[in-house]
C-alpha positions in Angstrom: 0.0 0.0 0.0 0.6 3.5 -0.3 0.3 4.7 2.9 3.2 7.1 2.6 1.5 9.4 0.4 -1.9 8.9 1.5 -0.7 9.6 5.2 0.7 12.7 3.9 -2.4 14.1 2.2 -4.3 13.7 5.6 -2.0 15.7 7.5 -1.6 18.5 4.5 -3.8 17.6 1.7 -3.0 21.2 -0.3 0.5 20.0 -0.7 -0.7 16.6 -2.0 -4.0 16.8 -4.5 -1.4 16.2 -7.3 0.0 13.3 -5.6 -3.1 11.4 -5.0 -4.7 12.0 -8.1 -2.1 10.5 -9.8 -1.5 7.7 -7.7 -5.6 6.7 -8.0 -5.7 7.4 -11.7 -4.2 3.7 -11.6 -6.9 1.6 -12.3 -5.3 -1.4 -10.5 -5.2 0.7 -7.4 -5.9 -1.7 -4.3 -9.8 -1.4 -2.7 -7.8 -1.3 0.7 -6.2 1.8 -0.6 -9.4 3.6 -1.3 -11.0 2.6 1.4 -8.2 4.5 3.3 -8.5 7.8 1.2 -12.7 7.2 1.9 -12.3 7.1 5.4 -9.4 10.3 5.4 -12.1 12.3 3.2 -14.9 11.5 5.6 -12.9 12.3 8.5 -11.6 15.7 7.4 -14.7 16.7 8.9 -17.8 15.9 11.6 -20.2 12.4 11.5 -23.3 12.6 12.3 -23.3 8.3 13.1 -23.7 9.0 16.4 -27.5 9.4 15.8 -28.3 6.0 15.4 -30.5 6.1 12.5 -30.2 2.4 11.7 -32.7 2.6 8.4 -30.3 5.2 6.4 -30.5 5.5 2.6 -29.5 7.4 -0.5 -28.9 6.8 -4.4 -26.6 8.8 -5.9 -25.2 8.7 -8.9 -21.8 8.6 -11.2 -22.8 11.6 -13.2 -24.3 13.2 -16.2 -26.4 15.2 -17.8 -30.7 14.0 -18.3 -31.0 12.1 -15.1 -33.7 12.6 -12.0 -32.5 9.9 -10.1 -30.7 12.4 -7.2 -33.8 14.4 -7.3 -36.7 11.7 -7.5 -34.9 8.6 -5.8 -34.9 10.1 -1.9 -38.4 11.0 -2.4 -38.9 6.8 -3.1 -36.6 5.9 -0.1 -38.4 7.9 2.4 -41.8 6.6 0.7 -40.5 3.5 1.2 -39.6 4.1 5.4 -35.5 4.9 5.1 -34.2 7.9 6.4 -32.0 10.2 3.4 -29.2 12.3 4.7 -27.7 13.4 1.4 -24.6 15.0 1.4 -23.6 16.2 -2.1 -21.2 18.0 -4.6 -22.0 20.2 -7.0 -23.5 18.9 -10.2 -22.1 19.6 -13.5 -24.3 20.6 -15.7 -27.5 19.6 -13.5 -27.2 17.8 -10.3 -29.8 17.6 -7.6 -28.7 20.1 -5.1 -28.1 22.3 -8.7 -31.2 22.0 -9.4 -32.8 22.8 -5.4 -31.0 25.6 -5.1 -32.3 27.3 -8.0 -35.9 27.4 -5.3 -35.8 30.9 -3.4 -34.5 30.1 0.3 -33.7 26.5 -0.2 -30.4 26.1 2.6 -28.1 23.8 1.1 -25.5 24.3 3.9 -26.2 23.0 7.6 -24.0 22.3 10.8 -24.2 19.2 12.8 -26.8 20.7 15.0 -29.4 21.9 12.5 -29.2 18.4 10.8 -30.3 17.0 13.8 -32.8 19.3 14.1 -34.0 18.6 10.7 -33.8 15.3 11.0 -36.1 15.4 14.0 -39.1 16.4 12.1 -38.2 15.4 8.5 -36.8 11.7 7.2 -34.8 13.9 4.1 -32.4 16.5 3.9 -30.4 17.3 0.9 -27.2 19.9 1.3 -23.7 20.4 0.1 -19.8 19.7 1.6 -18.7 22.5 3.7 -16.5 22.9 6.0 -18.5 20.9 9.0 -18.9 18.1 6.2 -16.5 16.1 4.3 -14.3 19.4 3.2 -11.5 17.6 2.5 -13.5 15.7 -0.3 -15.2 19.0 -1.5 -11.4 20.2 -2.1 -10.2 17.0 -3.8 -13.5 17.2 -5.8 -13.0 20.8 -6.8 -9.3 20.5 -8.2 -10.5 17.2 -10.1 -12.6 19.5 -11.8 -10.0 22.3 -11.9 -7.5 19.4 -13.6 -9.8 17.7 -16.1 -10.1 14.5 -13.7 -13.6 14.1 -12.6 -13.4 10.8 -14.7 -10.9 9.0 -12.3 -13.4 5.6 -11.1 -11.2 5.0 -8.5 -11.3 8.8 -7.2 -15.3 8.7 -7.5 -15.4 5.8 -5.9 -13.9 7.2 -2.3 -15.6 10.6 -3.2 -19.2 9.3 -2.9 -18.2 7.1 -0.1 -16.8 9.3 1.8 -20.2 11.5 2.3 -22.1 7.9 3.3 -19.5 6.9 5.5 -19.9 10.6 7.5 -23.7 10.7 7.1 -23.8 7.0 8.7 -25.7 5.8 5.6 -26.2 2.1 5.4 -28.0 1.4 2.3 -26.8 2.3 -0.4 -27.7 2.5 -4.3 -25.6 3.4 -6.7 -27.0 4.9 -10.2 -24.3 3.8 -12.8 -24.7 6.0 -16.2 -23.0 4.5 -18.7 -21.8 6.9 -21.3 -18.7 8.6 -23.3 -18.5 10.7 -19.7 -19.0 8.5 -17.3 -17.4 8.5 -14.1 -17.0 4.5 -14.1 -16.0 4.3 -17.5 -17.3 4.5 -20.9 -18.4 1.1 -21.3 -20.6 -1.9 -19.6 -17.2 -3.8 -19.1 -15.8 -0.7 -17.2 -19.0 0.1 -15.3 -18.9 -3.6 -14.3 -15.6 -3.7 -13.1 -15.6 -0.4 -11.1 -19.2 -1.2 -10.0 -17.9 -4.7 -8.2 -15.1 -2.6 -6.8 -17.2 0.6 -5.7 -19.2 -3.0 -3.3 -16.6 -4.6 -2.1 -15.5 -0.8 -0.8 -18.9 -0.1 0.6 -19.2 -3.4 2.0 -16.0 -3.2 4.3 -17.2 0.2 5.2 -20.5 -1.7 6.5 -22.9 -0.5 4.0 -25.0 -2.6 2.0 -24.5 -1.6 -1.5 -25.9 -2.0 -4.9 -25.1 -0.7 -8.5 -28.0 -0.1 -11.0 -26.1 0.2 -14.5 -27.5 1.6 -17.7 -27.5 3.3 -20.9 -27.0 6.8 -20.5 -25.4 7.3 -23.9 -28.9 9.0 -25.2 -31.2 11.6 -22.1 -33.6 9.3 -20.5 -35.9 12.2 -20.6 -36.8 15.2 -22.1 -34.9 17.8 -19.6 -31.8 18.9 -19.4 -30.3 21.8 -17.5 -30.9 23.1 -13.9 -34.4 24.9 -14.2 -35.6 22.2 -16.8 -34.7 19.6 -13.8 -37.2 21.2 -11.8 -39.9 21.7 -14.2 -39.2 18.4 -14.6 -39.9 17.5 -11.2 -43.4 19.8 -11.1 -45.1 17.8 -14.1 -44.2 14.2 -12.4 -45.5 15.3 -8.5 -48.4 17.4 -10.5 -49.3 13.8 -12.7 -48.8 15.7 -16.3 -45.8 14.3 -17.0 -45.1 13.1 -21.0 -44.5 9.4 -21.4 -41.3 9.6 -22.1 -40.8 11.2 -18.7 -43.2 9.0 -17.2 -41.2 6.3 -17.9 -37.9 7.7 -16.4 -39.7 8.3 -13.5 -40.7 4.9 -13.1 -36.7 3.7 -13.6 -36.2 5.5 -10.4 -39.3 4.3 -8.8 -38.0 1.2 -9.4 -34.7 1.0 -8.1 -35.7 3.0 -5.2 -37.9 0.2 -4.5 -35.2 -2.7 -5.2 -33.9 -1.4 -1.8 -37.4 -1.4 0.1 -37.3 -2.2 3.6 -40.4 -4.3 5.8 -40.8 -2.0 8.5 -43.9 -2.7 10.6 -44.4 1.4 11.5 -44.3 1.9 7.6 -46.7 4.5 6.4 -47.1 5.3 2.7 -47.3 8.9 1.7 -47.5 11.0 -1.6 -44.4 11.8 -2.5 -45.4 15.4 -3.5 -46.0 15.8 0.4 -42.8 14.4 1.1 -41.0 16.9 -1.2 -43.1 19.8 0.1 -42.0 19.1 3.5 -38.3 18.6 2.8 -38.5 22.3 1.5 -40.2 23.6 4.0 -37.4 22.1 6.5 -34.8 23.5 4.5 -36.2 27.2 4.4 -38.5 27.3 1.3 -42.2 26.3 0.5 -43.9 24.8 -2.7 -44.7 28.4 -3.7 -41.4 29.2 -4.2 -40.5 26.3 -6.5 -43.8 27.3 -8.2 -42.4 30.5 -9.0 -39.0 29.3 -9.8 -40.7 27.1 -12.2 -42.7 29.8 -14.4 -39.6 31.4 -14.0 -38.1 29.1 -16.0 -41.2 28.4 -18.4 -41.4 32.0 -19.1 -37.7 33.5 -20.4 -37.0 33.2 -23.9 -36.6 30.2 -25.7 -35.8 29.4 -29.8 -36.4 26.3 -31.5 -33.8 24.0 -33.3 -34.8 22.8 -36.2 -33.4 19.4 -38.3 -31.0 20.1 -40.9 -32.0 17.2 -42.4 -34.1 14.3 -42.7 -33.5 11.0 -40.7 -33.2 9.4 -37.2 -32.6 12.1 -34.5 -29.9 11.5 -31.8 -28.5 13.6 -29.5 -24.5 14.4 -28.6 -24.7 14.4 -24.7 -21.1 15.4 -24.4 -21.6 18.6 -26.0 -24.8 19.3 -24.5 -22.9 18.8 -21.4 -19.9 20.8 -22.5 -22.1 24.1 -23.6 -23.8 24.4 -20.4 -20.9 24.1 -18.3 -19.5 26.4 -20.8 -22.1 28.8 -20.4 -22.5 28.1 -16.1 -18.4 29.1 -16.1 -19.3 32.2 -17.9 -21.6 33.6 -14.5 -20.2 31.3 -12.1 -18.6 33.6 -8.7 -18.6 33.6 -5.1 -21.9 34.7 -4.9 -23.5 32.6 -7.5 -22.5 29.4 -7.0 -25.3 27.6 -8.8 -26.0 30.0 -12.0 -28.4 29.1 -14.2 -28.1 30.5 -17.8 -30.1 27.4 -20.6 -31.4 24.4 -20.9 -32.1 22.5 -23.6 -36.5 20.7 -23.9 -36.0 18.1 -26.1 -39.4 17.2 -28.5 -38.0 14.5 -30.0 -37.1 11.1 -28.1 -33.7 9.7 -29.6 -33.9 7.3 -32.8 -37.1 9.4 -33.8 -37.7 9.6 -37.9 -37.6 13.4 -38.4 -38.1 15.8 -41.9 -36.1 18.2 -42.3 -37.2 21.6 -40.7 -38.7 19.6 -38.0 -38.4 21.4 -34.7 -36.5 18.6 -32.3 -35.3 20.9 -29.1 -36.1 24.2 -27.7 -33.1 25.9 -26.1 -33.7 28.6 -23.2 -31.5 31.3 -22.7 -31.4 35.1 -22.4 -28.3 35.3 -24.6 -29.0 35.3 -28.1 -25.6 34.6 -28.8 -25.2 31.1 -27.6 -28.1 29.8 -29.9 -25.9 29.3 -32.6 -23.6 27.1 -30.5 -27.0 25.4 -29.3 -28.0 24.5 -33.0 -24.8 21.6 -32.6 -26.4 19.4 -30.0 -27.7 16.6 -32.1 -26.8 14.4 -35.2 -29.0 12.7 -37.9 -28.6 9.3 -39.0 -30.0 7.5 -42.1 -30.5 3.8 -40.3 -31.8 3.9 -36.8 -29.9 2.4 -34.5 -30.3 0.2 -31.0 -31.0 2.1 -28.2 -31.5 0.6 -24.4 -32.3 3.7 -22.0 -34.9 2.0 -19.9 -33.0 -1.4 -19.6 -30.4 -1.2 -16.6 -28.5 -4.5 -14.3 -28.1 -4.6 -11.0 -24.8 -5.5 -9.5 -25.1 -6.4 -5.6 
């Protein structure tokens, strides 16, 4: 083992973020190893284990952009009687806590004492790494991102451990998107591999883990971006949601449920009240996402049109990269989460389109950045195989 240089980057991680990148961008790098850097992120700052919350659960994910899963998934678990502590890192272009704190008032940042108080009243709380939890992985996480190394399995692997290992979470689901930028690799074979490796990590951790693998290499659903996410949200709790989101939806019923728990006190609640309450306990109300969501529906938006005729697909990577793109452009200390487009998508991918045929709708208040928006898909003259809803499980 390593324990040189992973010794060292406990004691004065700024001197060592090279080192240990580097040393985990080894894909043969020992589980005992990451384990170790696991435990040193999680300990870099306070644990809430102490509360004894034995029926603990969360699903997040390895990243990318047209998934609900870390917004809809808690709202399943706590349906289904688990307690969610989710502790989480900024999204890129659209994670959950992205997307939550888009809502007016919605705290994203507690100490150990108003999670407890939370906690006390409400089975979900959703919030980001500080400097009371897991900093040391918020640091490593930010000069990944800083270094082009986000995609390092073994690195996400410790990352998203770390924040269960501090929250005391002891079930765990793990939502593996398998794409050109995926976090545990860009193929099946990869995400298999790093998926086995990502359990056996959890496991000697003592947290019952599973990996649910699949096909992110087209969106599983219409919205993409940070507002979109929630407007999103509002037509599945609201039951107006297009089939092609209804489905998605289901997918994350679904696994949630793979993890369901016989509890005897169990009650079953909507989960529209269960996300109305989780905002209200972190400073918001439903009004407020409301508003944030005819925000959203209401600035300008232009249409992209098909340059041609044939089988629509989408290029995720660069929908990805012109978002972040245009999120750098406003990003600063005091807008940590901005929100400049988002791409509607009107036609599901491998659908026969004419030319002229309207297949997104890109929002944005900079006229400028339509031009790069009209890049985002490709046509096709065959239609190819496509396997969104299908996913494994690895346990």
């Amino acid at each position: 083992m390593h324990d040189n240089i992973l010794d060292n980057f406990a004691k004065f991680p700024e001197n060592n973020l090279e080192k240990i990148v580097s040393l985990f961008s080894n894909k043969d790098i020992d589980v005992n190893e990451i384990f170790k850097l696991a435990n040193i992120l999680a300990d870099s700052g306070e644990n809430i284990n102490d509360l004894k919350i034995f029926n603990t659960a969360d699903i997040p994910s390895t990243g990318g952009p047209g998934s609900l899963t870390t917004l809809l998934c808690p709202l399943y678990l706590v349906n289904n009687g688990y307690t969610v502590i989710k502790l989480g890192i900024p999204g890129r272009p659209s994670g959950g806590i992205d997307a939550l704190s888009q809502i007016e008032n919605y705290q994203i940042e507690y100490n150990t004492s108003e999670l407890k108080r939370i906690l006390s009243v409400c089975n979900y709380i959703h919030f980001l790494t500080n400097n009371v939890f897991a900093p040391l992985d918020g640091a490593l996480y930010a000069y990944r991102k800083s270094t082009g190394n986000v995609n390092v399995p073994n690195l996400a692997i410790a990352s998203l451990l770390s924040k269960k290992i501090a929250m005391g979470i002891k079930n765990l689901g793990l939502d593996v998107r398998v794409w050109s930028g995926g976090n545990f690799g860009k193929s099946f074979n990869e995400a298999r591999l790093f998926s086995n490796k990502f359990i056996r990590v959890a496991n000697m951790a003592g947290i019952n883990a599973k990996c649910f693998l699949s096909d992110a290499s087209q969106p599983s659903q219409p919205y993409i971006g940070r507002g979109e996410s929630l407007i999103a949200i509002y037509e599945i709790l609201n039951n107006c949601a297009s089939q092609w989101l209804q489905e998605h939806n289901e997918y994350c019923r679904n696994i949630s449920n793979y993890m369901k728990v016989d509890l005897s006190d169990k009650k079953s609640y909507d989960i529209k009240d269960i996300f109305i309450k989780n905002l209200e306990q972190q400073n918001s109300s439903y009004e407020k996402f409301i508003e944030k969501v005819n925000m959203v529906i209401e600035e300008p938006r232009y249409d992209i049109f098909s340059s041609e005729a044939g089988y629509c697909y989408y290029n995720l990577d660069y929908i990805r990269n012109h978002i972040v793109s245009e999120q750098d452009k406003m990003i600063n200390k005091d807008l940590l989460f901005p929100d400049p487009c988002g791409y509607f998508l009107t036609k599901r991918p491998g659908n026969y389109v004419d030319a002229g045929e309207v297949i997104a709708s890109y929002r944005t208040n900079n006229p400028e950045s339509v031009k790069y928006a009209k890049m985002m898909y490709f046509i096709e003259e065959k239609q190819r195989s496509i396997n969104t809803n299908n996913n494994e499980v690895i346990q």
